[in-house]
N, C-alpha and C positions, 0 to 999 in steps of 0.2 A: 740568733745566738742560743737560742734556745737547745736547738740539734745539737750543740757544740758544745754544751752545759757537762756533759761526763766528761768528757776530753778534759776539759779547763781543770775538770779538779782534781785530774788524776796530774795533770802537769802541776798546779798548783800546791801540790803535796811534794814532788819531786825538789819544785824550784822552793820551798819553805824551809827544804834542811839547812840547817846552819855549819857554815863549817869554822871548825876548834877556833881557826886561827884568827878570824872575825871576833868570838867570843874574848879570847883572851886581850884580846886586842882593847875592846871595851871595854873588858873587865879592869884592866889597868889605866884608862881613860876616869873611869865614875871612881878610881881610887883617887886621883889627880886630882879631882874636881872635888872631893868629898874633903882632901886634905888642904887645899888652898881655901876652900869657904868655913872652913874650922878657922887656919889662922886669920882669915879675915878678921871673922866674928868677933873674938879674942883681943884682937890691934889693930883697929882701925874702927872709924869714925861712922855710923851711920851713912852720911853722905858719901863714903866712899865705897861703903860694902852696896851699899844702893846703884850705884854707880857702876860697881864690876859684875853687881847679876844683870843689869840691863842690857852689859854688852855682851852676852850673851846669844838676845835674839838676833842682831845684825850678825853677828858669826855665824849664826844657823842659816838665815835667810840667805846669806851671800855664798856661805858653801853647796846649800843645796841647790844654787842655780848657777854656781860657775865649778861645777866637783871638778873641772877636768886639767884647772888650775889650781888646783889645792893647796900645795906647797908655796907657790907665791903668794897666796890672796890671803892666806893664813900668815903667812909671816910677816907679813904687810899690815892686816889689821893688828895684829902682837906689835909689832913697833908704835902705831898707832897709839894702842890700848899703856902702853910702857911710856911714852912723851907726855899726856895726857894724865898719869897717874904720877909723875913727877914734878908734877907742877901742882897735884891735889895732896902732895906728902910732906914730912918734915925734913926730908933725907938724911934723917939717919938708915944706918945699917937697916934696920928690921924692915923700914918699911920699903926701902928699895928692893931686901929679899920679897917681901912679899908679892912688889909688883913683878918683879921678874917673873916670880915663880906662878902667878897668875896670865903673866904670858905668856909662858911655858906650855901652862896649863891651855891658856885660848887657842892657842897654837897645835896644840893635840888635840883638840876638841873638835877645833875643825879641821884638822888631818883625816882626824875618823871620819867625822858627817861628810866630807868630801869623799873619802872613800866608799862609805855606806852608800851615799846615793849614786858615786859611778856603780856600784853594781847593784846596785838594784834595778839604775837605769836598762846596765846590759842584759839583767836579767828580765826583767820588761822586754827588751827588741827580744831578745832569744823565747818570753813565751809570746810575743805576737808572732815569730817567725812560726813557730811550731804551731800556732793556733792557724795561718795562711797555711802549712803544710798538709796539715789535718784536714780542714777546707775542701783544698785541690783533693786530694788526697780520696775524701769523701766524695768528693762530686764526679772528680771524672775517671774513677775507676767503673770499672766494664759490668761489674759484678754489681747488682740491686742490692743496696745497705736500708735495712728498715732499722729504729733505735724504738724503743719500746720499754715502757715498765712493767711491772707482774699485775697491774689491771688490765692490760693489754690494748692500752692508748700508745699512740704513734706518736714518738716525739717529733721522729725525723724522718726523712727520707733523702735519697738521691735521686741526683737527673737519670739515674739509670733504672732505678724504681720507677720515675715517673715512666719512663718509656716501656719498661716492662708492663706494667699495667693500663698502659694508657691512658692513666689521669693524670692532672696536674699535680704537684707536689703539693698544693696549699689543701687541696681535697683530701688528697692520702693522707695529710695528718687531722683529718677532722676524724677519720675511722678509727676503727679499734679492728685489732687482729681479728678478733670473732667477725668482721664483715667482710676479710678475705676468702669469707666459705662460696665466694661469688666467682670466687679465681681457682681458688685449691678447695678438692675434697678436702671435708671438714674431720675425717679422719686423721688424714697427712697433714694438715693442719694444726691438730695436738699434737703430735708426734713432733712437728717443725719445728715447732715455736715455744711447747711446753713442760715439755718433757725433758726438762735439761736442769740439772742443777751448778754450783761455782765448781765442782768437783767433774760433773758431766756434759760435752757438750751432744749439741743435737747431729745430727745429720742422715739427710731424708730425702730422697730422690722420687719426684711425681712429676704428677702435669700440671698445668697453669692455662688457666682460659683467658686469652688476652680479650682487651673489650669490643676490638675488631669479630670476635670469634673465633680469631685461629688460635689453635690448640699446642704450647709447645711443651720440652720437655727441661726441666730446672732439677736441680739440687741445690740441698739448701741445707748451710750450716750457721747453728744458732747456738751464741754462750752469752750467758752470766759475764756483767763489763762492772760492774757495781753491784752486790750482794747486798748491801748495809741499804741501801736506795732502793735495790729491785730493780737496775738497770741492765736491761738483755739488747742483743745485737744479734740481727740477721743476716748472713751472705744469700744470696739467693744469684745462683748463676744458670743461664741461657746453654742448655747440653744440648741443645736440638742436634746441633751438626753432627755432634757427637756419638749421637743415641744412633741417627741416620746412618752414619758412617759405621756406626756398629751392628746396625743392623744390617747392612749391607756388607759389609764381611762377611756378617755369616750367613746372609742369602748366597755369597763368594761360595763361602765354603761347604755347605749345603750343595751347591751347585758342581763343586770341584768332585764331594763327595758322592754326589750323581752320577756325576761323568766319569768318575773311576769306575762307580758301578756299573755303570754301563758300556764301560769299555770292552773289548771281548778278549781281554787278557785279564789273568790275575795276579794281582798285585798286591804283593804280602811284603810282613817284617818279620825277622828269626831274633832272638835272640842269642847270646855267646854262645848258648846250651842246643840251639836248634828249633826251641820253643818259639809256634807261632805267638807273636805281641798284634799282630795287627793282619787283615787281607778283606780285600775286596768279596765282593758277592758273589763275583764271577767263578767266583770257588765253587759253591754249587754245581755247575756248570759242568767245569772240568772234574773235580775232584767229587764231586756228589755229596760236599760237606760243608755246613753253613759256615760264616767268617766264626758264630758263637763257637761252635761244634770244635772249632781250628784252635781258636786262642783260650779251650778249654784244657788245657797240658796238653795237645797234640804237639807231637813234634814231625819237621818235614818227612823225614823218612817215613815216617807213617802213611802218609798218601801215596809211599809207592810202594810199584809190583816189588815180589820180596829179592830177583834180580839185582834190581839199583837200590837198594838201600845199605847194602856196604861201601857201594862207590859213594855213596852221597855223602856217608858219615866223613869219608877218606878225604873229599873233595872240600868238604867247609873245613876242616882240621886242614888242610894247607893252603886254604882260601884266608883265616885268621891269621896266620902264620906270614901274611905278605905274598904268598903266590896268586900269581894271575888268573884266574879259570876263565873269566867272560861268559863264553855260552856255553851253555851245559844242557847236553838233551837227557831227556827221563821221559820215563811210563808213569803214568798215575795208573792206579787200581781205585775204579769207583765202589762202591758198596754193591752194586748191580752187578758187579763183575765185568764191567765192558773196560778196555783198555785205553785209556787215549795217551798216544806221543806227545812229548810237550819240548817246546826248547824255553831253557831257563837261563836269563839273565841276569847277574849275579852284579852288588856293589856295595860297597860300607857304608854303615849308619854310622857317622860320628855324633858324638855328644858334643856340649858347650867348650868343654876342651879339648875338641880334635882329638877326641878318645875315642876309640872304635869300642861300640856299645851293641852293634849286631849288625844285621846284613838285611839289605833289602833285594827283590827280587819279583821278576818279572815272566808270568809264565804264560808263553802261548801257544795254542792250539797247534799244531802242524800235522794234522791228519789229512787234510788237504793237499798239503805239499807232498803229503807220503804217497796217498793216491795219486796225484802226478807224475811221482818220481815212478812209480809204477808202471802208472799208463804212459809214461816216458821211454821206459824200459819194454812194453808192449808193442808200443810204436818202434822204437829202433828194430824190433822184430819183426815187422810185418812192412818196415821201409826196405831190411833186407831180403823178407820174401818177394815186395815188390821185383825192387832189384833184379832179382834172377830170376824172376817165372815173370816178365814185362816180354810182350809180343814184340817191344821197341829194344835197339840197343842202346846199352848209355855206357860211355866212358866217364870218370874221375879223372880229373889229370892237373898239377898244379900251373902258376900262372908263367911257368916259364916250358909249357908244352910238353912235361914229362907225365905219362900214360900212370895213374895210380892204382886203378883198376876198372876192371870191365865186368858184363854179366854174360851170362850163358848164352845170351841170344845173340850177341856179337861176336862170342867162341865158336856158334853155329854158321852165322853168317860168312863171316870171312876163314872157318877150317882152322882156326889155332888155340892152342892152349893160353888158359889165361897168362901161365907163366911166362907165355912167348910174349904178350903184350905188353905187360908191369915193366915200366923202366924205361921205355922205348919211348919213341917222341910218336907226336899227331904227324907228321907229315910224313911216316915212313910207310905210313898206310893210304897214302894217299899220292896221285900222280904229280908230277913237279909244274903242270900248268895248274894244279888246285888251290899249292902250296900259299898265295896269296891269300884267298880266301880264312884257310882253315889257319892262318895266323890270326885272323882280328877274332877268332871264337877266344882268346886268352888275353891278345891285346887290348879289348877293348872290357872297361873295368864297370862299365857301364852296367846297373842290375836289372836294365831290361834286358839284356843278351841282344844274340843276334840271331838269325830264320834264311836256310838258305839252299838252296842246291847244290849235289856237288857228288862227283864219284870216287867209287872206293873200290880199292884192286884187295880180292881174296887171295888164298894161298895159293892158288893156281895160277894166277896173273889173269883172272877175268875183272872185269870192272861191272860194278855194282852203283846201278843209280838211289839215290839216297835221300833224305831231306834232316836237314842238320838244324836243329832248336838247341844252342847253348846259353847258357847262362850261371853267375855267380851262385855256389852253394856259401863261403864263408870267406868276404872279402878279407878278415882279419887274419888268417889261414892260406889268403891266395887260392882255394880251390873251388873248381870250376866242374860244373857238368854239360854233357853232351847228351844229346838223344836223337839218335840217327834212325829213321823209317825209311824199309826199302821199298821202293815206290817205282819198280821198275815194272812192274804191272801196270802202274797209276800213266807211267810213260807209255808203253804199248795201246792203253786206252784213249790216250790224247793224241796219240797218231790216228786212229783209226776214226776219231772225233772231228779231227783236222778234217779225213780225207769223206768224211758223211757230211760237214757242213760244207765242203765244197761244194758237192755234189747238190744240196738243197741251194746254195746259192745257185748257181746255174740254171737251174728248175724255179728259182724267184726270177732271176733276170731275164732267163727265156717269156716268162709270163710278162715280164714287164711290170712285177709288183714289189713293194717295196714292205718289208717288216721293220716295227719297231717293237721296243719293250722297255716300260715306263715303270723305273722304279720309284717310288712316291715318297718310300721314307727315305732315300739318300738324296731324292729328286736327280735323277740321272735316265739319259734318252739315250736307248741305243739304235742304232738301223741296220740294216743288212738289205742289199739288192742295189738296186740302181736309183737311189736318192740325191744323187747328187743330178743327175738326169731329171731328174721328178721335180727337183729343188731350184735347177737352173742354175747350181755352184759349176761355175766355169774353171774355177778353180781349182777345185774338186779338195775344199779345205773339209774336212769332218771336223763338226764340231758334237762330239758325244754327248754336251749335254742338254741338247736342244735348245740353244739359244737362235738358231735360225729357225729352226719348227714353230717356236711361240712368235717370231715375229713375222711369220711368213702367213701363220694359221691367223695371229693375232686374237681375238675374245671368242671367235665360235667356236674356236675346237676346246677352248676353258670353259666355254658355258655347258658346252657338252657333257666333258668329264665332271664338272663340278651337278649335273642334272644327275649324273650317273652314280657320284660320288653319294649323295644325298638319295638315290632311289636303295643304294645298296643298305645304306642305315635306316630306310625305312622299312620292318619287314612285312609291313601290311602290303607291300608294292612290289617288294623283287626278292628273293635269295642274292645274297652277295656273291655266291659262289656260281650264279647261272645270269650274274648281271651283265649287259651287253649294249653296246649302242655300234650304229652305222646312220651316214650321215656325208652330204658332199657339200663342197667346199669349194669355193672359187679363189685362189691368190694371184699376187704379184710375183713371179719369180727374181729374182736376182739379177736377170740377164734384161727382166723390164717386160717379158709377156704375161699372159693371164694363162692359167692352167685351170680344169679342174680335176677335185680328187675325188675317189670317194675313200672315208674312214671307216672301217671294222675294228673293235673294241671288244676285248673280253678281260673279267678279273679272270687271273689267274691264281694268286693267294691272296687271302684276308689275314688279317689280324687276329689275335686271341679276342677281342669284344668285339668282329666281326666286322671293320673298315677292313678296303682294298685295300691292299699294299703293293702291290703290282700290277700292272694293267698290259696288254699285249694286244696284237694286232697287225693287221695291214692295211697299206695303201696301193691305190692302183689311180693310175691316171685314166681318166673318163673325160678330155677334152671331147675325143671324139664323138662323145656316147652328146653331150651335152651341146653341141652344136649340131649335130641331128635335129636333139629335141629346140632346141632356139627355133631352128627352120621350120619344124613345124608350127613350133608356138606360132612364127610371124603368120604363116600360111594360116593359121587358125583367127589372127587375128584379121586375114585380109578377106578368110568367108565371112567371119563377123562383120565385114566393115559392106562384105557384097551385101550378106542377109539384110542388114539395116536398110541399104539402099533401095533391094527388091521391095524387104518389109512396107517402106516408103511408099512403092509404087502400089504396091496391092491395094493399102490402105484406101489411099487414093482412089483407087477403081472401084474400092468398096463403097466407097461415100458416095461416087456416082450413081454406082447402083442401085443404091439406099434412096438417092434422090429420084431416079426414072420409076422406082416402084411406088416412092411415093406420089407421082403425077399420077401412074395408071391408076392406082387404086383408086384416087377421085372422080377419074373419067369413066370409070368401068360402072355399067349399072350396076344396082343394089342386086336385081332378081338375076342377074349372071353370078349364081353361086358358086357355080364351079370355075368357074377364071381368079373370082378370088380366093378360093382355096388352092389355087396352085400359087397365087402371086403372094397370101399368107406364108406359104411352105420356101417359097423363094426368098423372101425377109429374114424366117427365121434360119435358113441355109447361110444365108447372108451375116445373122449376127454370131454363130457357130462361127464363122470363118474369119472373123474381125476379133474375138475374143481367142482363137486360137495364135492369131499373127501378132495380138498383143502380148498373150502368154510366153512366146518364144522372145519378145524383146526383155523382159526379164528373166529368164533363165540360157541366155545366151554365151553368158558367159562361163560357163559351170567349165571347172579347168583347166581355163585358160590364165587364169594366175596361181602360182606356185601358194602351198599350202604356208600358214606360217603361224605365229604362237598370237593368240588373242585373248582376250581378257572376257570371259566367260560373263560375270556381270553385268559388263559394260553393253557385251552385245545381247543380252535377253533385256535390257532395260532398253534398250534401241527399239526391238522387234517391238516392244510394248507398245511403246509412244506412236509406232507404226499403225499399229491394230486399232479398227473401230473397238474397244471393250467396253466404253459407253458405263455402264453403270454397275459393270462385272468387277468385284474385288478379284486386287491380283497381290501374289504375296512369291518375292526371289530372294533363296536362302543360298543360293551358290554364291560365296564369296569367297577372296584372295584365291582364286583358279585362273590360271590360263589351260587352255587345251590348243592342239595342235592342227586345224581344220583348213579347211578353203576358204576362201574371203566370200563364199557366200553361204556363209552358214547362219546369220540374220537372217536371211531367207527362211532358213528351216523352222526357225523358231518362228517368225511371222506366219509360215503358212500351218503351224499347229493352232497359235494360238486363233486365228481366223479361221480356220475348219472348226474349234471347238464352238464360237459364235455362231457359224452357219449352219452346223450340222450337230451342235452337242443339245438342242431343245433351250429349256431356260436354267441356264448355266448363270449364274453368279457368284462362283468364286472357282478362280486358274491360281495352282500354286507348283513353283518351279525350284525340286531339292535335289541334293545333291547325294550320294552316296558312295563312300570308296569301299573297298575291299581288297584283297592282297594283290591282284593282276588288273584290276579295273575301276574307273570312274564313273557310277553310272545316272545318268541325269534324267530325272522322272519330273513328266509335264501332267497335274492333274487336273478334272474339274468335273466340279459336282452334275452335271449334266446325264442324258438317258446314257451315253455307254456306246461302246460295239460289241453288236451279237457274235455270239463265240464264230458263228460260221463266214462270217466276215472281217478275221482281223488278221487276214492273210491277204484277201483278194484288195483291201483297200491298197493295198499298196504296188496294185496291177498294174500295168500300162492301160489308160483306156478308162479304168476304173471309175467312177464318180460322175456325181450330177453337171458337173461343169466341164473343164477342160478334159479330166481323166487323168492327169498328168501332175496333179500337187506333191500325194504322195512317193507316186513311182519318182519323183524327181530327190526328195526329201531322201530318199535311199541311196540313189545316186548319190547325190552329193557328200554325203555321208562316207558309202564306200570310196571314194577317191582316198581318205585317210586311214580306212582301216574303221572305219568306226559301223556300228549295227542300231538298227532302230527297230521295235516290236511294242503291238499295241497289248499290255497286260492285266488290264482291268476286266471288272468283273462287271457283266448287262445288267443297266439298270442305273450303277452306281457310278458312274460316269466312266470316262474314257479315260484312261492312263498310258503314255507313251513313254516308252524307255530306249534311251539310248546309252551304249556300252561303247567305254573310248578303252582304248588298252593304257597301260600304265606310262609306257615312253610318250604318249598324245596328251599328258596332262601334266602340269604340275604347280606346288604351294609358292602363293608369292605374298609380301605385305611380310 
């Protein structure tokens, strides 16, 4: 109740006035009363004057608790009061007036006190309603209400103070204003709360630190509620949204004011007079004058050349006036003297009352446009020198085949004047078997055109071979252009092309060989010769894009070109443009027999980063050639199968021999020297001839099997495990190689690495590298060993040569050359032996 202490007495005050007619009302009651206990006093007996004041209090008590029956309850006691006094009188006159007039009198008495208390009562509910109004009022209005005296004690607060500051209501009023310096600078704080008199109030916009710690933003109005007291009131309202929202406008418009700046137009205001009020920055730009510079009495005519500035005065004077202008081009004149066109865009500034107050306007750059319109103009110039100095002819003509015009070089071609053309249709220049044709160059609305052949009769009546490119110039317009090249050369050359590829055909089928030509980026197979013959097509179906070639070749003839494809992008291995392969081929034909072929392969064009793109070639059939060699292979197989069997017997007879010499020698006396120096000399003849007929059982088969791709690793780790190397470090860095060799090329490496054992001294470390270079692969066997003297590293590889058979290394070469490949010893005496073999670049290649 306390909070609610000003309120009550400022209602208190309101509800205290008395009004007139209450007063007089009374006033005429206490004259009633003042004249009936006079005559009492005067006529009547103690006991009865005693008697009419006591009924007094029952009149009061009963009206002030039934006021709202007044008129009964009062007349009712007056009847009472009158029965009662006539039985206390002598009934004469006087004293019956008296009691009457005394119940006249109680009868008014309590009229009033009835009435007094109905309104006092209502005024009672009316200020309890107002005190619940104030209440409400106070507590759940949105705005923070602090009640306060000039000591700066808190009487009251609201639930909206509490929330505001985060404390409870009962806390908030234990403080004093001076301990809100914890919320509000204590600046804004005098300002808020005391600096206000009953004449002034406060009002004062800060921040507030709630006790959370968030920062918001309040206004706060503070009066004088009670002067005489010292009773002040505070509003304090929550602006945050407010301030935000304001603030963010005008980051709006900050940002609007940016963006005009930086728009590449400027954008001004005139006022009635012409006088800039307002423009963008972009004025610099164009005009070479700040917006300051502008809305310093500049008026617009002033930024132009001296040209347009009577047009411009002319043009705002009937632009006021209600006339339309819209866009209106001008020169600006910069201070630098440079010229820029501008087109300006003109519209009314109205005021509050749809009063035209000035003109806004929009000026942009079109110096651009000028220089277009220009090189626009440059072009339509040099489209019509095309036009007529074009080594092609072209006609115009619209979509319903009427000739519009032509150039010089179709007046030359066909002997007529332009004027004989213009007017004329397409088909009059053209034979009536064409007439087809040269309809769809206008029929067809299509804007890719059409591309065609077709002939054309000059003034002579010769006809002219032609090739006709037309196509839409301006669908919306209907016209159309033609561009005809005489190609009647292009046709005399393709005869004579016809009648030269004939002739190479003939000269391929004579030979019995077949050409293709493989193009890669469209992936298209073409042949010429007798492949259908080669292919076994009974049919003699051509399929151009070699769908029967991939499945007739099936993965060798891809692994090939893909070896090829891959040697051309490598250029340490091949040039693309001298890349090549050959190669034969065994298939199934069509018809169900085996043929073989042989393939020749050359790029003919590469690419700009140097892949083939073409690839070209022939084929020949080679059954013949390869059943030759079959026969002989078998025959070679059947000496091998003789030699083994001879091999067999010899061996045989050697053992014998070995055993009859070893009899004699026991039985021969010791002092017969010379019998056993011959039967010595016959032993070792003996083991020369057993270690020869063993050496030809491995190298027997040197080739007799076709050469084929082997894994280079695989086979030097073989040879190894073969070799006694015993306690020799070996070290093989050839990896992911295949090379293209005979199947016993294990051999070769075996018998290096076993000559460096027998013959290299004391050798403990063989190491086998590899090295490529742009034409070749070359594979160097080394080891720490005494070497070959320089005058020996030709002969080791003699027929004959060496401590043993004679035959290791001349064989190693042999086998070698079967593929193409070279072997040479090029180490230096002393420092051991180094063998190099050189494979050419189609005999090797990266795998893994």
């Amino acid at each position: 109740m306390k909070v609610m202490q000003p309120f009550l007495e400022i209602i208190g005050e309101e509800s205290g006035k008395k009004d007139v007619s209450y007063l007089a009302m009374i006033g005429l009651v206490i004259f009633m009363v003042v004249l009936s206990e006079t005559a009492l006093v005067f006529t009547t007996s103690g006991f009865f004057l005693l008697l009419s004041n006591l009924f007094y209090f029952p009149l009061i008590f009963i009206n002030m608790k039934c006021y709202e029956r007044g008129l009964t309850v009062n007349s009712s006691l007056g009847a009472v009061y009158f029965i009662i006094s006539l039985f206390l009188v002598h009934f004469d006159v006087v004293d019956i007036l008296i009691a009457f007039s005394m119940t006249v009198t109680y009868v008014a008495v309590g009229i009033s006190i009835a009435m007094i208390s109905k309104t006092n009562n209502e005024n009672k509910n009316i200020l309890i309603g107002s005190i619940s109004n104030y209440e409400n009022f106070f507590e759940e209005i949105q705005d923070a209400i602090l009640v306060y005296n000039s000591s700066g004690d808190i009487l009251g607060v609201n639930n909206a103070a509490s929330r505001l500051f985060g404390l409870e209501k009962k806390y908030l009023t234990f403080l004093k204003i001076e301990d809100l310096g914890n919320f509000i600078e204590k600046d804004d704080l005098k300002k808020a709360f005391y600096d206000i008199s009953p004449s002034k109030s406060g009002f004062t916009d800060t921040r507030l630190k709630q006790q959370d710690g968030n920062t918001i933003y309040v206004e706060i109005l503070s009066s004088v509620v009670d002067p005489s007291k010292g009773i002040m009131r505070a509003y304090i309202r929550d602006v945050t949204s407010r301030v935000v929202a304001e603030e963010k406008i005008h980051d709006s418009e900050a940002r609007y004011r940016h963006l005009t700046n930086q728009l590449p137009e400027m954008i001004f205001e005139l006022d009635i007079d012409g006088n800039f009020t307002f423009s963008t920055r972009y004025s610099i730009n164009l005009a070479g004058k700040t917006p300051e510079e502008l809305t310093d009495g500049m008026k617009f005519w002033d930024i132009l050349v001296e040209d347009d500035r009577d047009r411009a005065r002319k043009n705002l004077e009937w632009f006021y006036k209600g006339m339309f202008l819209g866009a209106v081009e001008y020169r600006l004149a910069k201070p630098d003297g440079a010229v820029i066109p501008v087109m300006v865009h003109f519209s009314y500034d109205f005021d509050d009352n749809s009063a035209v107050q000035g003109i806004r306007g929009l000026a942009m750059d079109i110096s651009q446009r000028k220089r277009m319109e220009m090189a626009l103009r440059r072009n339509e110039k040099k489209f019509r020198s095309l036009f007529e100095n074009s080594n092609d002819a072209v006609i115009i003509f619209d979509r319903d085949g009427y000739i519009i015009d032509i150039n010089t070089r179709l007046c030359l071609m066909l002997g007529i004047r332009r004027d004989e053309a213009v007017s004329q249709t397409l088909e009059s220049r053209f034979p009536v078997p064409e007439w087809g044709k040269i309809s769809q160059m206008y029929e067809n609305s299509s804007s890719e055109g059409v591309c065609f052949e077709s002939r054309m009769q000059n003034k002579e009546g010769s006809f002219i071979d032609v090739e006709i490119s037309s196509g839409i110039i301006d669908p919306g317009e209907g016209l159309y252009q033609a561009i005809l090249r005489d190609i009647s050369e292009r046709k005399r050359a393709e005869a004579e092309l016809a009648l030269s590829r004939g002739r190479l055909n003939l000269a391929i089928e004579g030979a019995g060989m077949c050409v293709w030509d493989w193009d890669l980026e469209k992936d298209e197979m073409v042949f010429e010769g007798k492949y259908e013959e080669m292919f076994g097509l009974l049919d003699g179906n051509e399929n151009s894009h070699g769908a029967i070639w991939r499945e007739i070749l099936q993965e060798e003839f891809y692994t090939k070109i893909m070896d090829l494809y891959s040697t051309c992008n490598d250029p340490e291995r091949s040039d693309p443009k001298t890349a090549q392969f050959e190669s034969e081929y065994k298939f199934r034909t069509s018809a169900g027999t085996y043929k073989w072929i042989t393939v020749l392969g050359k790029v003919v064009k590469c690419s700009s980063d140097g892949n083939p793109v073409r690839i070209t070639g022939i084929m020949q059939d080679v059954s013949d050639k390869r059943r030759s060699q079959n026969a002989l292979s078998e025959a070679n197989k059947k000496l091998n199968l003789l030699s083994s069997i001879t091999r067999h017997d010899i061996l045989n007879q050697i053992a014998g021999v070995r055993g009859f010499t070893d009899i004699l020698s026991k039985r021969l006396p010791e002092k017969n020297s010379e019998l056993l120096h011959y039967l010595d000399m016959i032993k070792r003849a003996t083991s020369n001839i057993q270690e020869q007929i063993t050496f030809t059982k491995d190298y027997q088969n040197i080739g007799v099997e076709s050469p084929a791709w082997q894994n280079l690793e695989k086979v030097i780790e073989s040879s190894r495990s073969k070799a006694q190397l015993r306690d020799v470090a070996f070290f093989n860095e050839c990896h992911g190689l295949e090379i293209y060799a005979d199947p016993m090329i294990e051999k070769i490496f075996f018998n290096l690495l076993d000559n460096a054992i027998r013959h290299g001294g004391s050798v403990t470390e063989i190491d086998v590298k590899c090295r490529k270079s742009r034409n070749f692969l070359f594979i160097v066997v080394r080891d720490n060993g005494t070497g070959v003297p320089g005058e020996l590293k030709e002969k080791i590889f003699d027929h004959g040569y060496g401590s043993n058979t004679g035959l290791g290394l001349f064989l190693v070469r042999e086998i070698l050359g079967i593929t193409g490949m070279e072997i040479k010893e090029v180490g230096e005496p002393g420092n051991g032996a180094v063998f190099e073999i050189k494979i050419p670049a189609d005999h090797y290649r990266q795998i893994g």
